[in-house]
N, C-alpha and C positions, 0 to 999 in steps of 0.2 A: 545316689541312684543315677545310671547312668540316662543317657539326655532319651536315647528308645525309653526307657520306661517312662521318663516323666511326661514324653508327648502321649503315651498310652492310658495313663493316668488323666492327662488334661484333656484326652479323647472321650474318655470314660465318663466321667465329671460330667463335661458337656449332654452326652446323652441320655443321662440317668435321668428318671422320671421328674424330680425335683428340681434338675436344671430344667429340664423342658418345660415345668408349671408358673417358673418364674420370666417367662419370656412375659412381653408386653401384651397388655389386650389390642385388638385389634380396632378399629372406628365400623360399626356398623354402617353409621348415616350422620353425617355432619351437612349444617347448613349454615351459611354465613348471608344476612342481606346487606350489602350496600345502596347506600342511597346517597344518586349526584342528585345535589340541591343548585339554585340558582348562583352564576357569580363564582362555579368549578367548585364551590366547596363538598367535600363526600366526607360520609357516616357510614362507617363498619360496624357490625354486630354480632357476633357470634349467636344466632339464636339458639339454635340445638349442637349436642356433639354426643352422640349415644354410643359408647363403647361394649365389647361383648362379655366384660364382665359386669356390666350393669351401671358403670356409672355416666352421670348425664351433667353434662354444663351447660352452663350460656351467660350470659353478659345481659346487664341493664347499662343501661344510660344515664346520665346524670349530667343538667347543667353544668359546662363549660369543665367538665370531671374527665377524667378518662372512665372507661366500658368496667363495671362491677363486674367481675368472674362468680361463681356459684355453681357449685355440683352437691349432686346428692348423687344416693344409689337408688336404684329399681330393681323389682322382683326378679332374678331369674325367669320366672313362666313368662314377664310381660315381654322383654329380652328378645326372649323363645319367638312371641307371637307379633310382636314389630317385627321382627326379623322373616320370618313367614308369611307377614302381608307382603313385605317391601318383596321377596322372593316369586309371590306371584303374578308380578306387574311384570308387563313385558320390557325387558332392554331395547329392543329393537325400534322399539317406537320413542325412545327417548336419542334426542340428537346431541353435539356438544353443545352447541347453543341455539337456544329457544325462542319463541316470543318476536315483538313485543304483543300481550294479549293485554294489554289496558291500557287507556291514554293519561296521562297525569299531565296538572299543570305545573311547571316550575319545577318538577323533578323527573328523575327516573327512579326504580330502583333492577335492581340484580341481585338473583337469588344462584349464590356460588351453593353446589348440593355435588355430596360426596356417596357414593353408597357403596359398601363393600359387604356383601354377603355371600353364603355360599354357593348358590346360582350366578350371580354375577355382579361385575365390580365396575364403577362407571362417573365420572368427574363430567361435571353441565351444568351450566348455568338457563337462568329462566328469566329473561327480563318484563320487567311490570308486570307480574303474576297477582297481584294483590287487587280485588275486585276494586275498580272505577268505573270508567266511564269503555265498555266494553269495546276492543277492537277486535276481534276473531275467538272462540271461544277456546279455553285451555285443553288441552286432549286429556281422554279422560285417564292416560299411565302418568302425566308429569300431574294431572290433579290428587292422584293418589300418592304419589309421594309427596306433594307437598300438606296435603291433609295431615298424613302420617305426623308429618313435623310439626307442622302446628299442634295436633293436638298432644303429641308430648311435652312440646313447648307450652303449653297453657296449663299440663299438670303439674310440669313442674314448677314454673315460674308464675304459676295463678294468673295467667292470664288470658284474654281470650282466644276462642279460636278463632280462627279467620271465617269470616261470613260465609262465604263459598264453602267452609271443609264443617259446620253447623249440620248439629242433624237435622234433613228436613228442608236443607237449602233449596237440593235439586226439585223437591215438593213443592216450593214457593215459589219458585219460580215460572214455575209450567203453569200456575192458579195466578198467575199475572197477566 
């Protein structure tokens, strides 16, 4: 076959539906927190990583261990509607870096957050977001994406959600 047909062929290949279904899923919404502790030592975590064919990882912890990896997959429809909340929070109001909204002692932490959907695509980080001892209060677009994550992160990984992203939080608060 002369070398015109087989770039025609390798052309072809390339854009047949089959080639195109096997391209990579994309990252809807990844979040990574670090935490600097006392004495420069830092803890990375992968908490969430929700890609758009459904599958979700994150990392545990483990004395003196390296970070446990774990994925599962998710519904399609849930997909759908993460993907459609994260779409109606405004970009604009999200900066590259955030914060700090809470005081901690002896640490910091930073919340690296990824979001790529079909509205819009945006890399920012969120420092001390995690309720303490309050210094300015969270806006309420970086509150919704970090809600979002936590509560995926607690379905998948059973664990809680974060105080602040509770149903009923903003109710307890305002009856204090």
């Amino acid at each position: 076959m002369p070398v015109r047909g087989i770039l025609c062929a390798v052309i072809l290949a390339a854009l047949s539906p089959s080639a195109q279904a096997q391209t990579s899923p994309s990252i809807v919404v990844e979040a990574t927190n670090s935490i600097q502790g006392g004495g420069g030592h830092e803890q990375k975590r992968l908490l969430v990583r929700l890609t758009s064919d459904g599958i979700v990882q994150w990392e545990t912890t483990q004395w003196q261990k390296p970070n446990e990896l774990h994925s599962t997959k998710i519904d399609a429809q849930l997909v759908s509607a993460i993907t459609q909340r994260l779409d109606a929070i405004d970009p604009e109001a999200i900066q590259e870096r955030m914060g700090p909204y809470n005081r901690y002692v002896d640490t910091s932490a930073e919340l690296f957050i990824r979001i790529n959907t079909p509205k819009w695509k945006r890399q920012f980080s969120v420092i001390n977001p995690w309720t303490h001892w309050p210094l300015k209060p969270v806006p309420k677009e970086v509150k919704a994406v970090i809600c979002e994550i936590s509560r995926l992160q607690a379905q998948v990984a059973q664990e809680p959600v974060e105080p602040m992203c509770a149903e009923g939080a903003d109710a307890q608060k305002s009856q204090r």
